[in-house]
Residue frames as qw, qx, qy, qz and C-alpha x, y, z in Angstrom:
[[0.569, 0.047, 0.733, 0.369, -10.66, 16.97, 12.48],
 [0.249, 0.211, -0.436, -0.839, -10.64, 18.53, 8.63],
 [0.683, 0.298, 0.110, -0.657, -13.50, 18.04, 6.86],
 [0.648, -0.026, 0.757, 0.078, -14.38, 14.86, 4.55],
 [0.621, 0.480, -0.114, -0.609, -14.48, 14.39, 1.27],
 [0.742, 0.044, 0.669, 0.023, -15.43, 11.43, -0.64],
 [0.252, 0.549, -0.449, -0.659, -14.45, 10.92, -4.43],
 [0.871, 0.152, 0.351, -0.310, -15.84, 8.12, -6.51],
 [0.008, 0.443, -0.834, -0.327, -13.97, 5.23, -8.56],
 [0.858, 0.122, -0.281, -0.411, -15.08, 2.60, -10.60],
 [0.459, -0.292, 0.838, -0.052, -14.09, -1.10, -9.96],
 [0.138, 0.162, -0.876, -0.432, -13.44, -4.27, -12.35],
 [0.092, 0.350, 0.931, -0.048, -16.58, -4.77, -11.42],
 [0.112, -0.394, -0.359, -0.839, -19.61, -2.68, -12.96],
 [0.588, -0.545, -0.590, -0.097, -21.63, -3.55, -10.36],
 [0.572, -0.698, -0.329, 0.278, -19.66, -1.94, -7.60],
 [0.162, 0.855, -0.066, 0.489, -18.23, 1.43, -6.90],
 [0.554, -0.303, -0.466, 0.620, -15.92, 2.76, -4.52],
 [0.011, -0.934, -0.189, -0.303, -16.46, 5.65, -2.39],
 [0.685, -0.076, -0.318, 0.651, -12.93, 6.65, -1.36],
 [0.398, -0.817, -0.283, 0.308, -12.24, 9.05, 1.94],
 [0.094, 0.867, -0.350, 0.342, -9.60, 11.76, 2.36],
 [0.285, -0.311, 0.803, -0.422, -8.68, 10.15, 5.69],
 [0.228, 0.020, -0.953, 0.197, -8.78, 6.67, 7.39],
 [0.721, -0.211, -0.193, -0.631, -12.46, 5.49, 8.14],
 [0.842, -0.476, -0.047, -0.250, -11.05, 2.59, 10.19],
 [0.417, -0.561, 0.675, 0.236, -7.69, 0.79, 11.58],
 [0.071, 0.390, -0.734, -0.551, -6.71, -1.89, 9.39],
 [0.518, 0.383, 0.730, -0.229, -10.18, -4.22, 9.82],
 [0.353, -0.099, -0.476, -0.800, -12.18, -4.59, 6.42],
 [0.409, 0.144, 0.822, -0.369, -15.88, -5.60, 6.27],
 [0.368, -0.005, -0.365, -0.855, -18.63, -6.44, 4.73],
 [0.335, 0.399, 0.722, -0.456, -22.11, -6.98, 5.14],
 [0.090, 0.307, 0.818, 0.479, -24.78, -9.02, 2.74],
 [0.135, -0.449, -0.698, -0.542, -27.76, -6.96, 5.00],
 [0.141, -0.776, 0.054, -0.612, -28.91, -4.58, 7.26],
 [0.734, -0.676, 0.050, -0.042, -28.65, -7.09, 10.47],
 [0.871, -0.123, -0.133, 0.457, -25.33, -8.02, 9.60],
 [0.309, 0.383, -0.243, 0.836, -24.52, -4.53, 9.90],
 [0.458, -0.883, -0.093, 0.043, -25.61, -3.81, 13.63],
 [0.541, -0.608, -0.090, 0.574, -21.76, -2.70, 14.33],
 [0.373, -0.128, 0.308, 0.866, -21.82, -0.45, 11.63],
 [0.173, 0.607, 0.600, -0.492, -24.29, 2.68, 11.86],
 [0.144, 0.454, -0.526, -0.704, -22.88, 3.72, 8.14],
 [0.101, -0.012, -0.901, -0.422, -23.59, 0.48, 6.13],
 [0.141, 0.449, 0.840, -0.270, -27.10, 0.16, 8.26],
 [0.357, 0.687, 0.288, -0.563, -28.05, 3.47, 6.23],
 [0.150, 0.321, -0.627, -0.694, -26.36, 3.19, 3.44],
 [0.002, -0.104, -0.990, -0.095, -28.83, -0.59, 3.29],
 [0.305, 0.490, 0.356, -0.735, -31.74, 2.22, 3.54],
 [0.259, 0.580, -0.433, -0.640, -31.16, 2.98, 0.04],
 [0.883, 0.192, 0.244, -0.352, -33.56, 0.20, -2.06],
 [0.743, 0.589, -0.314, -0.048, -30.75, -0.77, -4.48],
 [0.019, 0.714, -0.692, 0.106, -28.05, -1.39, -2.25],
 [0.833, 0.099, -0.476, -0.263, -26.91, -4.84, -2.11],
 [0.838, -0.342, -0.161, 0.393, -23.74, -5.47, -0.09],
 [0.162, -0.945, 0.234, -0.159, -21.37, -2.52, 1.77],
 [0.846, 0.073, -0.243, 0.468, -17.85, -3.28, 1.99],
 [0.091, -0.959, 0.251, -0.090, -15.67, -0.76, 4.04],
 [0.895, -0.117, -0.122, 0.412, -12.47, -0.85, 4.53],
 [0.449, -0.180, -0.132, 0.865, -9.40, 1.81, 5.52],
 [0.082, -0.269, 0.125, 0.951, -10.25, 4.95, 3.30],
 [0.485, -0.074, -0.483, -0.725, -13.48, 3.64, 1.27],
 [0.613, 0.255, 0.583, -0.468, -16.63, 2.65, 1.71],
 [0.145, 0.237, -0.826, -0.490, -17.59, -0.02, -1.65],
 [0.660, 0.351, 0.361, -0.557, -21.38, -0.75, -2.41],
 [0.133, -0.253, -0.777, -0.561, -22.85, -3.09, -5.06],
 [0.482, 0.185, 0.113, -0.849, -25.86, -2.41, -6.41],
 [0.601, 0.420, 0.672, 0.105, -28.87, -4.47, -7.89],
 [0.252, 0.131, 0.619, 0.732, -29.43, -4.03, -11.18],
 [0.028, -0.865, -0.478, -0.146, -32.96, -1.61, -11.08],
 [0.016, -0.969, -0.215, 0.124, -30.69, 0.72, -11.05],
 [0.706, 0.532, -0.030, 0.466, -27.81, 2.72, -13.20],
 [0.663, -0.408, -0.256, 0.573, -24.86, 4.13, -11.49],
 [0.183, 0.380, 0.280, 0.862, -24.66, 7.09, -13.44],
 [0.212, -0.620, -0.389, -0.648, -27.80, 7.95, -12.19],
 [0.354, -0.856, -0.155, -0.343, -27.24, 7.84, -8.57],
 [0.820, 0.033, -0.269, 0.505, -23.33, 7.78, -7.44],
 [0.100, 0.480, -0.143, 0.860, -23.39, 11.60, -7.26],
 [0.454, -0.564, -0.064, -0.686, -26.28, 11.21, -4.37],
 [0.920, -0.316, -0.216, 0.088, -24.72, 8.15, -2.79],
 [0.553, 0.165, -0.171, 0.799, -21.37, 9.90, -2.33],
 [0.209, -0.521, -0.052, -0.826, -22.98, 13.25, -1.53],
 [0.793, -0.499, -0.010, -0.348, -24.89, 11.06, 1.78],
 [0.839, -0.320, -0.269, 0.347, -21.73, 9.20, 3.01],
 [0.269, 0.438, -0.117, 0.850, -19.88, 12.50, 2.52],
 [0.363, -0.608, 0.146, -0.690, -22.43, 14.71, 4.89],
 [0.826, -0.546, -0.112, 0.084, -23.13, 11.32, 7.55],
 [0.797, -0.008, -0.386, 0.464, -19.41, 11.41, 7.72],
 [0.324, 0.217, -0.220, 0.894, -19.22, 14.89, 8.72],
 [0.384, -0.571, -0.002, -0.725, -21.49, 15.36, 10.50],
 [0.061, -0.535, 0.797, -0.274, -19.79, 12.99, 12.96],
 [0.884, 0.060, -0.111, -0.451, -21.57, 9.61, 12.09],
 [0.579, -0.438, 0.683, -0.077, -19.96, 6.33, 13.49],
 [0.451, 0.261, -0.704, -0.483, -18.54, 4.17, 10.81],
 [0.707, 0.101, -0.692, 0.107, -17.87, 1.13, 12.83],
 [0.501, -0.677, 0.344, -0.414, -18.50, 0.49, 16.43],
 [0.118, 0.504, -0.819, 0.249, -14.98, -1.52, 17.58],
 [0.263, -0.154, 0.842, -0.445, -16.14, -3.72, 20.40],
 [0.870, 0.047, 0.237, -0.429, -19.21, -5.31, 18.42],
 [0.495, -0.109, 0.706, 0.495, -17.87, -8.69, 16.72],
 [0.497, 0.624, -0.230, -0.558, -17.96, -7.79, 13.01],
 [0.890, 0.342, 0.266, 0.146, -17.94, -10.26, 10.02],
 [0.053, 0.750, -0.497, -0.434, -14.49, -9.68, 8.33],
 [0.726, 0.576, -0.237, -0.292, -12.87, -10.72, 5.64],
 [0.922, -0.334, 0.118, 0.158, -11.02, -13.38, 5.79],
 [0.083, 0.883, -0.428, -0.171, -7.23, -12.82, 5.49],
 [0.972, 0.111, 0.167, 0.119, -5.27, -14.74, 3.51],
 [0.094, 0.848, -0.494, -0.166, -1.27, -14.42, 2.94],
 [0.982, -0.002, 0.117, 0.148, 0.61, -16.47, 0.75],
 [0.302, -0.808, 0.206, 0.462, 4.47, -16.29, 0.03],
 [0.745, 0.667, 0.007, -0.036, 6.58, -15.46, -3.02],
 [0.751, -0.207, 0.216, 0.588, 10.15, -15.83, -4.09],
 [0.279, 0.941, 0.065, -0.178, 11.93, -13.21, -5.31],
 [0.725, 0.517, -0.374, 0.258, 15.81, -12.46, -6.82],
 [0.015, -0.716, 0.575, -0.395, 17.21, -11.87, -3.49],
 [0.647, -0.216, -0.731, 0.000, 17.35, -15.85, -2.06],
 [0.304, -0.136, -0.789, 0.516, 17.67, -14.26, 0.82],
 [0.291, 0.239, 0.529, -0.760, 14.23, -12.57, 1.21],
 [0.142, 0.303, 0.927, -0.170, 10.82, -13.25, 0.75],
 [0.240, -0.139, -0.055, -0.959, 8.12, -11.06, -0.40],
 [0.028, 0.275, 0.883, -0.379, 4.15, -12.02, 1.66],
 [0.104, -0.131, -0.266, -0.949, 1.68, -10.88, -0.04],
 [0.297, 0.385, 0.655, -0.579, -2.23, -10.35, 1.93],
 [0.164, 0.553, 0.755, 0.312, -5.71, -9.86, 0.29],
 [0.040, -0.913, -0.383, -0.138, -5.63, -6.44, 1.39],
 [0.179, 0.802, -0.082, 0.565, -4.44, -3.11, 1.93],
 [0.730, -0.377, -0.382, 0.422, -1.63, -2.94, 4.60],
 [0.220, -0.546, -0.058, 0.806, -0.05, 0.23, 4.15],
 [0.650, 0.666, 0.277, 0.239, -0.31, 3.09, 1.26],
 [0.319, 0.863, -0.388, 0.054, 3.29, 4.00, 0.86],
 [0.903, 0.000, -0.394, 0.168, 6.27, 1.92, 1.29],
 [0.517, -0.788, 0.295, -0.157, 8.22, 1.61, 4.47],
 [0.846, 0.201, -0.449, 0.208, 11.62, 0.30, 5.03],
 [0.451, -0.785, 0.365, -0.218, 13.65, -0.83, 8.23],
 [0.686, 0.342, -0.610, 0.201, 16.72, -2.25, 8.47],
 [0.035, 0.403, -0.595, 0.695, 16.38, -2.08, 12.45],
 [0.337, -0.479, -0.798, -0.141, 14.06, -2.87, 14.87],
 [0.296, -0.350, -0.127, 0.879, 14.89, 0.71, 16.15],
 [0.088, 0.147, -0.327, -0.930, 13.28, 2.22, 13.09],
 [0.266, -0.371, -0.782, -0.425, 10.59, 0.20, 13.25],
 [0.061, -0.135, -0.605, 0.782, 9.51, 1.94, 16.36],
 [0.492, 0.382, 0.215, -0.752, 6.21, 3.20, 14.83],
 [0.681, 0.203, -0.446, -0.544, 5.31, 0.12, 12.83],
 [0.759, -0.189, 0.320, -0.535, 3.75, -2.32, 15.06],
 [0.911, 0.338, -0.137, -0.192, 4.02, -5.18, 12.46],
 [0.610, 0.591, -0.422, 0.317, 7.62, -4.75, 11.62],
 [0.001, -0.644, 0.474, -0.600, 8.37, -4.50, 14.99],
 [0.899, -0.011, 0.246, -0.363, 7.15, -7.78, 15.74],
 [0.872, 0.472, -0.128, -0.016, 8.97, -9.53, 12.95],
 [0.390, 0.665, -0.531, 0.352, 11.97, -8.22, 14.11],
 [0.568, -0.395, 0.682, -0.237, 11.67, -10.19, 17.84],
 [0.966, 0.176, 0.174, 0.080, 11.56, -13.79, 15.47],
 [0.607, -0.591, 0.316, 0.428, 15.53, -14.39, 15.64],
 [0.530, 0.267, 0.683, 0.426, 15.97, -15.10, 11.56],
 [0.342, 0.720, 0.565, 0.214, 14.81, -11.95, 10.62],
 [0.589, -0.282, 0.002, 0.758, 16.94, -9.14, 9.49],
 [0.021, -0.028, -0.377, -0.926, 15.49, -6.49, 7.19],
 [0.182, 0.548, 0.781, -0.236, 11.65, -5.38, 6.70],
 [0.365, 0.187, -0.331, -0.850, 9.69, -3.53, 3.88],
 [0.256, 0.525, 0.774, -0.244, 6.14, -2.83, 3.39],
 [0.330, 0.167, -0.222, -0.902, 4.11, -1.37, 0.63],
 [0.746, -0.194, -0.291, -0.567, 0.03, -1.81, -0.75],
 [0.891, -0.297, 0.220, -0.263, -0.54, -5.35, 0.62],
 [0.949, -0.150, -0.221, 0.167, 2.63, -7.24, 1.19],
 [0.473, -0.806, 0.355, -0.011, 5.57, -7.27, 3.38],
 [0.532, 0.708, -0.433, 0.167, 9.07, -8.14, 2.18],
 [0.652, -0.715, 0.217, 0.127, 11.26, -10.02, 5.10],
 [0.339, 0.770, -0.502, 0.202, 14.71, -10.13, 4.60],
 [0.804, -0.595, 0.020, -0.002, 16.62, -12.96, 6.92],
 [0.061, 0.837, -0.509, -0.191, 19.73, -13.72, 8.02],
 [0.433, 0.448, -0.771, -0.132, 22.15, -16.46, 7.15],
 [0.225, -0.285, 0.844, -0.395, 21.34, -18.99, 10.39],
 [0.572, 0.247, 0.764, -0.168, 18.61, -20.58, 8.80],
 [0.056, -0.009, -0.679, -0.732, 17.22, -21.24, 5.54],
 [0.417, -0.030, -0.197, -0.887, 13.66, -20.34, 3.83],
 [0.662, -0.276, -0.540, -0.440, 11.90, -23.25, 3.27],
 [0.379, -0.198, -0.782, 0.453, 12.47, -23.86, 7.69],
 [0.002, 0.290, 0.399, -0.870, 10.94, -20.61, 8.79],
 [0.056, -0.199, -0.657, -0.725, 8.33, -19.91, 5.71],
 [0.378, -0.711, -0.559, -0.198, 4.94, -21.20, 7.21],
 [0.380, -0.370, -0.514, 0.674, 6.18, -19.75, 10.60],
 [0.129, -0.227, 0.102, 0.960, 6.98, -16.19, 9.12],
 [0.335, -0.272, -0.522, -0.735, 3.82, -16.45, 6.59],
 [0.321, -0.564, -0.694, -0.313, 1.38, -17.43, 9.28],
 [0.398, -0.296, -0.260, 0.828, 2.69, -14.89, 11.63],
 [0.065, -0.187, 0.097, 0.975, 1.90, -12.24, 9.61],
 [0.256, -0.259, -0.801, -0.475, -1.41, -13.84, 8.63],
 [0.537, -0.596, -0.596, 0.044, -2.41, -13.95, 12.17],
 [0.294, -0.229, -0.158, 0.915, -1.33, -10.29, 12.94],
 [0.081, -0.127, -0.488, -0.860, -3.59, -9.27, 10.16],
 [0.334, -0.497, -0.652, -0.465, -6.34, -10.89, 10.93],
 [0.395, -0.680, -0.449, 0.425, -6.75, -9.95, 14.85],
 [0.142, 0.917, 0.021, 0.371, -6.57, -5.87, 13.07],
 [0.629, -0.499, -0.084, 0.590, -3.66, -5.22, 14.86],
 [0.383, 0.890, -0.039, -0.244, -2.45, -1.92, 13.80],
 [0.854, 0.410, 0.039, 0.317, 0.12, -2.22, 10.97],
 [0.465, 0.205, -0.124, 0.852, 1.55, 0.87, 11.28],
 [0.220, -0.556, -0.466, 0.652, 1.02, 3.92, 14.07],
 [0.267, 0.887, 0.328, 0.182, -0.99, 7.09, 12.74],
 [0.080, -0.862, 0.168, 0.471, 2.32, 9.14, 12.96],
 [0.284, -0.243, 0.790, 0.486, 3.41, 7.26, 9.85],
 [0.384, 0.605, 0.676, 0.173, -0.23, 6.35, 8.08],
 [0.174, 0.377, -0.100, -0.904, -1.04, 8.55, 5.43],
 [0.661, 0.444, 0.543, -0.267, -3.92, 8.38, 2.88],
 [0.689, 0.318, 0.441, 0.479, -3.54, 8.15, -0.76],
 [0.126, 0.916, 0.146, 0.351, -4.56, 11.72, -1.56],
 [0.471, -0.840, 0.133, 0.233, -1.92, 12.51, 1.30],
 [0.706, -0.332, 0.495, 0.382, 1.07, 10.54, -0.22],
 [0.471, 0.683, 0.302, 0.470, 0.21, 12.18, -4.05],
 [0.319, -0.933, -0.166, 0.020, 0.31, 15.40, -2.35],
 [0.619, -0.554, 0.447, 0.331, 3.80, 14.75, -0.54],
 [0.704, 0.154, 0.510, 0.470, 5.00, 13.06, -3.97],
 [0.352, 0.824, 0.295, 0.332, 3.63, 16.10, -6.25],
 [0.077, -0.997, 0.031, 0.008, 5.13, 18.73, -3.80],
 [0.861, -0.222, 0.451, 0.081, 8.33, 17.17, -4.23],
 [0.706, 0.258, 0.523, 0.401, 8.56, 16.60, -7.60],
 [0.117, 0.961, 0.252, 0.007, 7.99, 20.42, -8.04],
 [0.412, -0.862, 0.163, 0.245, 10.69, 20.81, -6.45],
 [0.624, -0.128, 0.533, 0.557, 13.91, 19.11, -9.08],
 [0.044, -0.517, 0.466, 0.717, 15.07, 20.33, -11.92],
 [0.652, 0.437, -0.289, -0.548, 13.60, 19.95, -15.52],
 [0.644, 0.405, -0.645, -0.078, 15.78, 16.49, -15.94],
 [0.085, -0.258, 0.824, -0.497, 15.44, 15.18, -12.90],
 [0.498, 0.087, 0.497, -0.706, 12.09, 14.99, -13.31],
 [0.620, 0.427, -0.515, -0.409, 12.15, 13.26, -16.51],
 [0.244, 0.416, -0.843, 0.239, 14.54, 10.98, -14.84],
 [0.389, -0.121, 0.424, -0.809, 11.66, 10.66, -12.15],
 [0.792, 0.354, -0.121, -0.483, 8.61, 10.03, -14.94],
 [0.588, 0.331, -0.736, -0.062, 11.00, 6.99, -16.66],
 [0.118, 0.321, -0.865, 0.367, 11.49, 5.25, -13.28],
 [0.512, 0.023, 0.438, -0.739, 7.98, 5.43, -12.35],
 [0.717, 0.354, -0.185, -0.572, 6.30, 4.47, -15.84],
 [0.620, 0.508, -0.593, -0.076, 9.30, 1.84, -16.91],
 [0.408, 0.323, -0.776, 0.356, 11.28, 0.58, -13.96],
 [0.240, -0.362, 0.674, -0.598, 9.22, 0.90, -10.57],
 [0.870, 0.056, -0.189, -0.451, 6.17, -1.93, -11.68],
 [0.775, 0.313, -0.534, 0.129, 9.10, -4.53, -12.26],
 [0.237, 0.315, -0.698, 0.598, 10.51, -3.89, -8.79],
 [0.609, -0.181, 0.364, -0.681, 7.38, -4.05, -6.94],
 [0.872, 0.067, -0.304, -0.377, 6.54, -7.10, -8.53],
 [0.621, 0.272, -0.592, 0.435, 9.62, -8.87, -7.04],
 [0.653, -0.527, -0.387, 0.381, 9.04, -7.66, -3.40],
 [0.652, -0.077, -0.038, 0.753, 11.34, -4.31, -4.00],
 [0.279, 0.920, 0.268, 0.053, 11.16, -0.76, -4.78],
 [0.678, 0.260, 0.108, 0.679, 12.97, 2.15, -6.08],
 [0.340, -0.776, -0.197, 0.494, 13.86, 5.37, -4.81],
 [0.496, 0.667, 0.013, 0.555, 15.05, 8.46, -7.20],
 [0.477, -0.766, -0.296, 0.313, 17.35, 10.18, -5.13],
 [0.092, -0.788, 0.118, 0.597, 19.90, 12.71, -6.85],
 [0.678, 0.584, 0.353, 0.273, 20.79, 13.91, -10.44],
 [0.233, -0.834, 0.064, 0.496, 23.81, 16.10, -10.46],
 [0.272, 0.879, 0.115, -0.374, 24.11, 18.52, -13.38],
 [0.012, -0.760, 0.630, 0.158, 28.02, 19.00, -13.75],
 [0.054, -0.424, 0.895, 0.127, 28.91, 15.17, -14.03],
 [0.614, 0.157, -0.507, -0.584, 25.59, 13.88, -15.39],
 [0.265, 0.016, -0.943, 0.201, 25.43, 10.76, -12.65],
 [0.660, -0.370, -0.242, -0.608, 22.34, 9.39, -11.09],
 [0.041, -0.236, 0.887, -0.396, 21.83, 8.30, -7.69],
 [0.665, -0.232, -0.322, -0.632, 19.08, 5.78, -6.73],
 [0.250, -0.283, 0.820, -0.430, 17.85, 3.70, -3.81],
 [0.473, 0.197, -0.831, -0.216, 17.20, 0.24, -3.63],
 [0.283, -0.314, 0.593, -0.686, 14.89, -1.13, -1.05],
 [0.944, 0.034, 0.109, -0.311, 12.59, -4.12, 0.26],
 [0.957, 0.236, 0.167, 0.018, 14.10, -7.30, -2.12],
 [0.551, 0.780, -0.131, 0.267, 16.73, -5.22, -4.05],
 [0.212, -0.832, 0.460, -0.228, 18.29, -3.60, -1.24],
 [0.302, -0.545, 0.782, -0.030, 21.82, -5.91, -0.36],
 [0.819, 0.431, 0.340, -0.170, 20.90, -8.15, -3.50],
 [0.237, -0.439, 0.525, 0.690, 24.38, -8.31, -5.77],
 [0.244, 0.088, 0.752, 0.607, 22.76, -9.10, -8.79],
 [0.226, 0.770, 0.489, 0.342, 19.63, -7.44, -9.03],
 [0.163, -0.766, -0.041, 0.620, 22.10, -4.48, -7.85],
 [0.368, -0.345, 0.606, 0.615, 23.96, -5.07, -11.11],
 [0.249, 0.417, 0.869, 0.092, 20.83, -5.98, -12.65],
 [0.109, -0.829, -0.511, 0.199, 19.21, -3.18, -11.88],
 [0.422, -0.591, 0.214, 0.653, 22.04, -0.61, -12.12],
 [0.452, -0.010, 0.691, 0.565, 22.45, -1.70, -15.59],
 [0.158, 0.557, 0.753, 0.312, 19.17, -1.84, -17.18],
 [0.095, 0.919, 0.269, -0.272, 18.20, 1.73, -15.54],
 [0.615, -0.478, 0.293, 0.555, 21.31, 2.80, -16.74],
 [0.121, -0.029, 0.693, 0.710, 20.86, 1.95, -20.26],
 [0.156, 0.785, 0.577, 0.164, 17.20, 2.87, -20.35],
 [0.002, -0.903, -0.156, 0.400, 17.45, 6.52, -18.91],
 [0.128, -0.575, 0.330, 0.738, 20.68, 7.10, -21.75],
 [0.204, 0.245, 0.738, 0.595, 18.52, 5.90, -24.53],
 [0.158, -0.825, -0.540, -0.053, 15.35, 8.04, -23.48],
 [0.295, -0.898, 0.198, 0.260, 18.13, 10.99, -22.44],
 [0.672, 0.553, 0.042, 0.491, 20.60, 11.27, -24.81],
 [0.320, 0.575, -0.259, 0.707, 23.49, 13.56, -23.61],
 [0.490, -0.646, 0.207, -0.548, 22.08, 14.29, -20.17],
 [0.824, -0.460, 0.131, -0.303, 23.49, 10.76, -18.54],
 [0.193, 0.703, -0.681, 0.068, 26.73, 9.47, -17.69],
 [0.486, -0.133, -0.857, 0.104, 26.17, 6.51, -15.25],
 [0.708, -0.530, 0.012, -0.466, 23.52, 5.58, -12.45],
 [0.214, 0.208, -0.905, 0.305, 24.26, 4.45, -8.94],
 [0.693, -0.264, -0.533, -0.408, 22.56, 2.15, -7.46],
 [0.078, 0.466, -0.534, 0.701, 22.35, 2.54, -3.25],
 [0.397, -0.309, -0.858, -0.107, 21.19, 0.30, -1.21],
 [0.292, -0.651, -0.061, -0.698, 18.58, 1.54, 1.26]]
C-alpha cells in the first residue's frame, strides 16, 4: 500500500479540525469517542486521547476529526497533530479494530421531493460515496452493494448516488407516498449495519476523483473547458440540490452544439429536460458569445 498523507481542513466549527487521508481509513462506519475507554476498538483515537487537549476523535472514511479544549490554539499544534496520525498511519497502526462493538453515529435518512414525481432523492447524515454513480440496471450495479439491493424491491427502477444521498427512481405500479417509509428505512437500515455502499473497485478518495477530474479537463479544448467551468460554478449546485447531476460530455467546433448528460432526478424527467436544456442553453450563449449554437440535453 502507497504511503499516507494527511492534509488539514478547518470546520464550521473552530473548535474542530479535520485531518483528511489520501485513502479510505475505514468502510463506511463513522465514530466517535468522548474518551479514551470509549475508544478500546480504536488503537488511533486511544493515542490521539494521549495528547492533553484532545477532547473528542471522530473518524470516519478518509479523516480523522478532533476537538480540542480551549488551553490550546490550533495554529499552534495542527502541524504536530497531523504530522503523528500521518507517521502512526504508516507505520501500519490499526485505525479501528472491526469485530469490537463501536459507538457509532447514529444514522439518520430523511426523504425529499424533487422535479421528477417520479423519483425521490434520500438524503443520510453522512458520507456515502465521493463521486456520483448512476445505474439504470441492476446489472450495472454489480459493484455497488447498496444499489444492488434497491434494485431486488419490485417498484424500483433507476438508482444514483453522490456525497450522502441516494436518488431512487420508480416505476409506474405504485405511487410514492405507498413505498416512501419502506424505501427510506431500507436504506437507513443498510447504512447503519456499515454495509459496504459501494465495492473498492469503484471507491475512490477525494484527492483521487480531483485527480481523474483535473486529468481530464486537460485534456478539451480551450472552450470546452470554459463550457466545463460555467456548468460547474452556475448549473451543477442547482442539480444536486434536486437529487440530479450533470455531465459535460461533447463540444463540437464546426457546428458549435453542446452535448450534456442528465442523471440521478433529471435523467427521463420531460421538464426539467426542457428546463434544463433551456436555461444551460441560454446561460453558456450569454457567457460565450459566438462560440454556441444549441445544447443537448441526454439522458444518462
Amino acid at each position: 500500500m502507497s504511503k499516507y498523507s494527511i492534509s488539514i481542513e478547518g470546520t464550521s466549527n473552530p473548535a474542530i479540525k479535520k485531518f483528511q487521508a489520501d485513502q479510505f481509513l475505514v468502510n463506511h462506519n463513522s465514530y466517535e469517542f468522548n474518551n479514551i475507554d470509549e475508544a478500546s476498538n480504536s488503537p488511533l483515537a486511544q493515542q490521539l486521547f494521549y495528547l492533553p487537549f484532545v477532547k473528542t476523535v471522530y473518524i470516519a472514511q478518509n479523516f480523522v476529526a478532533i476537538e480540542k479544549y480551549n488551553i490550546v490554539e490550533w495554529i499552534d499544534i495542527q502541524k504536530e497533530v497531523s504530522t503523528q496520525i500521518e507517521d502512526y498511519l504508516n507505520d501500519n497502526g490499526v485505525v479501528i479494530i472491526e469485530d469490537i462493538q463501536a459507538k457509532k453515529i447514529p444514522v439518520t435518512v430523511y426523504a425529499e421531493s424533487t422535479p421528477n414525481p417520479s423519483t425521490l432523492k434520500f438524503v443520510a447524515n453522512k458520507k456515502l460515496v465521493t463521486n456520483p454513480f448512476d445505474f439504470k440496471s441492476i446489472d450495472e450495479a454489480a459493484h455497488a452493494p447498496l444499489a444492488k439491493a434497491l434494485f431486488h424491491l419490485p417498484f424500483v427502477k433507476e438508482v444514483f448516488m453522490d456525497e450522502n444521498y441516494v436518488s431512487v427512481q420508480k416505476y409506474e405500479v405504485t405511487e410514492w407516498d405507498e413505498v416512501v417509509t419502506e424505501t427510506r428505512e431500507f436504506i437507513r437500515d443498510y447504512i447503519q449495519d456499515g454495509k459496504e455502499i459501494v465495492s473498492p473497485e469503484l471507491l475512490k478518495t477525494p484527492q483521487q476523483v480531483e485527480t481523474i477530474a483535473e486529468k481530464e479537463f486537460e485534456t478539451l479544448d480551450d472552450t470546452s473547458k470554459e463550457i466545463v467551468n460555467i456548468i460547474e460554478e452556475y448549473v451543477k449546485p442547482a442539480v444536486a440540490s434536486d437529487g440530479g447531476n450533470i455531465v459535460f460530455k461533447n463540444y463540437d467546433e464546426k457546428t458549435q452544439n453542446v452535448q450534456v448528460v442528465l442523471q440521478g432526478a433529471c435523467s427521463g424527467c420531460p421538464s426539467s429536460t426542457f428546463t434544463l436544456k433551456n436555461g444551460i442553453e441560454n446561460m453558456l450563449k450569454q457567457m460565450l458569445p459566438g462560440k454556441i449554437n444549441m445544447v443537448e440535453a441526454i439522458n444518462g
